[in-house]
Every structure is written in structure tokens, then in C-alpha cells.
C-alpha positions in Angstrom: 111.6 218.5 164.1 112.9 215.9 166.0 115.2 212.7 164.9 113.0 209.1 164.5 112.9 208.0 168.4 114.6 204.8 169.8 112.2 202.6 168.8 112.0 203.8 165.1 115.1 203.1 162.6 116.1 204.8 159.7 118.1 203.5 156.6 122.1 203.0 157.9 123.7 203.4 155.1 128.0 202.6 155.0 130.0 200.2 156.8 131.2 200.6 160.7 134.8 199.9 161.1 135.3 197.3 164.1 137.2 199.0 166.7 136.3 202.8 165.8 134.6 205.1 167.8 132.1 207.0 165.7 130.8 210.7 166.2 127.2 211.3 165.4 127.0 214.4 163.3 123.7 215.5 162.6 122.4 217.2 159.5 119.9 219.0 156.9 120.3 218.4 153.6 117.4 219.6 150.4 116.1 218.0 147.3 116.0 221.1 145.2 114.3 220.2 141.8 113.9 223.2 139.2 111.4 223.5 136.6 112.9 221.6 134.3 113.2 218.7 136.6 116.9 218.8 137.1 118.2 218.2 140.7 120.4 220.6 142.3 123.9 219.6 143.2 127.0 221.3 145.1 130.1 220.1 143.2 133.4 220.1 145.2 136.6 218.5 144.5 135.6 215.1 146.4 132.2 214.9 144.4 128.6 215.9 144.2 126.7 216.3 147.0 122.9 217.9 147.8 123.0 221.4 149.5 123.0 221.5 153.5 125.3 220.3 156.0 126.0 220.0 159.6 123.7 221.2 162.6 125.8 223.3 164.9 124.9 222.7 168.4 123.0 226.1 168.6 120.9 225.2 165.9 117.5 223.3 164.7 117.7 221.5 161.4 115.6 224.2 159.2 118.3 227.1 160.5 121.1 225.2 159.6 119.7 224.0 156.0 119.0 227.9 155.2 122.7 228.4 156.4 124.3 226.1 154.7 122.7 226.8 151.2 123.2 230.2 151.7 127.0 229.5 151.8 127.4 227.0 149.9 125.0 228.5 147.0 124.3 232.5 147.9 120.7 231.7 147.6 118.1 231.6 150.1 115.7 227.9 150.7 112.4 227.4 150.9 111.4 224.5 152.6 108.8 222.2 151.2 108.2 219.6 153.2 110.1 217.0 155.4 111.1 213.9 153.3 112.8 211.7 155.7 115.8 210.6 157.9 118.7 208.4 156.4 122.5 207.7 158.1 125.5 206.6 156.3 128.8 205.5 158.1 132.0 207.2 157.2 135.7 208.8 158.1 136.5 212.2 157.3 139.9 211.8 155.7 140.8 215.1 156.4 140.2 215.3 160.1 140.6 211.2 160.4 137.5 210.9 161.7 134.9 208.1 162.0 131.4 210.1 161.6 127.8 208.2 161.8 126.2 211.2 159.7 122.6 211.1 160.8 121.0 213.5 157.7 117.2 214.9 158.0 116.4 215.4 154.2 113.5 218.2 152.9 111.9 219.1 149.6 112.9 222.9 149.4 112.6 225.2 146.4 115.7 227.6 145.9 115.0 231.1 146.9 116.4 234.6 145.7 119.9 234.9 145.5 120.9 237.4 148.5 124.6 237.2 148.6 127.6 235.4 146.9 128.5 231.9 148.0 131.4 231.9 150.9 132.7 228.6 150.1 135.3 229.2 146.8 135.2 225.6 145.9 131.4 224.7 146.0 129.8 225.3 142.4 125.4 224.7 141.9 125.0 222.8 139.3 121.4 221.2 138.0 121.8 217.6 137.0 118.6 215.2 135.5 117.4 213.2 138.7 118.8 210.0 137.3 122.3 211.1 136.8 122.1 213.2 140.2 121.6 209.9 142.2 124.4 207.8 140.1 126.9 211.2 140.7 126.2 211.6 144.4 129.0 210.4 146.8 127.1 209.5 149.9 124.4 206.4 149.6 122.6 208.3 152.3 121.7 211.2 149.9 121.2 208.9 146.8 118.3 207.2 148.9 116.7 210.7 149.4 116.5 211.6 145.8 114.9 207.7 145.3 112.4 208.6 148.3 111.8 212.2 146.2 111.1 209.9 143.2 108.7 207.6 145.1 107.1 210.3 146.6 106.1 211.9 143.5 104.4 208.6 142.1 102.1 208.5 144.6 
């Protein structure tokens, strides 16, 4: 799947710091929602945030979502559908960095657990939708689960 072309904008979420040079890191995120209707979350130290992460250069969207929940969770993704493109604006304290993160969002269902989660700090935890968007730390991602909402009106 490809980003939105030129002529085709997506929510910028975040403000841009006058005088910064930003990086544009793409990357896959899901909306994982379990029978109960409870949204999945990873919980780190900064916050809550929806499974996925960056795209490494020698990957496609859908390899590095299954990557990164795989690591981050142990489990395995199905992907549901594509739900839409968002950006947010922000520095990376850590690295000082000023990133343009350009997410592509899905509607996946978590798979099987094959393997325990690599990164020590990351826990899964199932939050009700509402609370899930007013916990998440990045607008970007809060405007996915709104767009999941919508979507299942309709």
C-alpha cells in the first residue's frame, strides 16, 4: 500500500518547530479490538500507545506491523483492513530529534501468541475505546481509534 499521493492530504496532527529540520518516519500501527470491545494498548514508561511502529527501509507497512506486534506483544496480527493515514509532528527526546511521523493505521485482530515479547518494558493491556483514546499519547493515534468508531456506525 502506498502513502496518500501529493495531491491528497492527511490529518497533520502536532506542532512544527520554526527552524527544525524534521525526519519523516513512516509507520504501521493496529486498532486491535477484542470481544469485549476493549482496545489494545502497549503501555511503556512514556504512556500508551497502539501496537506497530516504524517501517525499516527494507520493509512494506503490513511486514513491519506483524514485526512490531510480534515484539512488542509476542503475538502474531491479522490484518483487517486499511483504516487510514494520519501524521503528528514531534522530537524524540531521547535521540533529540524532530520526527514528522507519517502512521498508516489497520483494523487487525490479534493472532496466536508464538513467542514472548522482546521489548522488557512494553506490557498489552485492553482498555474500553473511550478511555483508550483519552490515554493515548500521540493525537495521531487518538484520531485512528475516532475513525475506528466512525467506521463502525456506518
Amino acid at each position: 500500500m502506498r502513502p496518500p499521493g501529493p495531491r491528497t492530504s492527511i490529518p497533520q496532527f502536532g506542532k512544527r518547530v520554526p527552524g527544525r529540520a524534521y525526519i519523516e518516519r513512516p509507520g504501521a500501527y493496529a486498532v486491535i479490538v477484542n470481544t469485549r470491545g476493549e482496545v489494545a494498548l502497549i503501555r511503556v514508561p512514556q504512556g500508551y500507545f497502539l501496537p506497530g511502529g516504524g517501517i525499516d527501509p527494507h520493509e512494506d507497512a503490513l511486514s513491519a506491523l506483524a514485526r512490531e506486534v510480534r515484539e512488542e506483544t509476542g503475538h502474531e496480527v491479522q490484518v483487517v483492513r486499511e483504516l487510514g493515514w494520519a501524521a503528528q509532528f514531534l522530537m524524540a527526546r531521547h535521540e533529540e530529534l524532530y520526527l514528522n511521523k507519517v502512521g498508516q493505521f489497520f483494523v487487525a485482530r490479534l493472532g496466536p501468541k508464538t513467542q514472548e515479547a522482546h521489548e522488557v518494558d512494553h506490557s498489552l493491556e485492553w482498555l474500553p475505546l473511550a478511555e483508550a483514546k483519552k490515554r493515548l499519547r500521540h493525537e495521531f493515534q487518538a484520531w485512528a481509534l475516532e475513525q475506528f468508531e466512525l467506521a463502525k456506525d456506518t
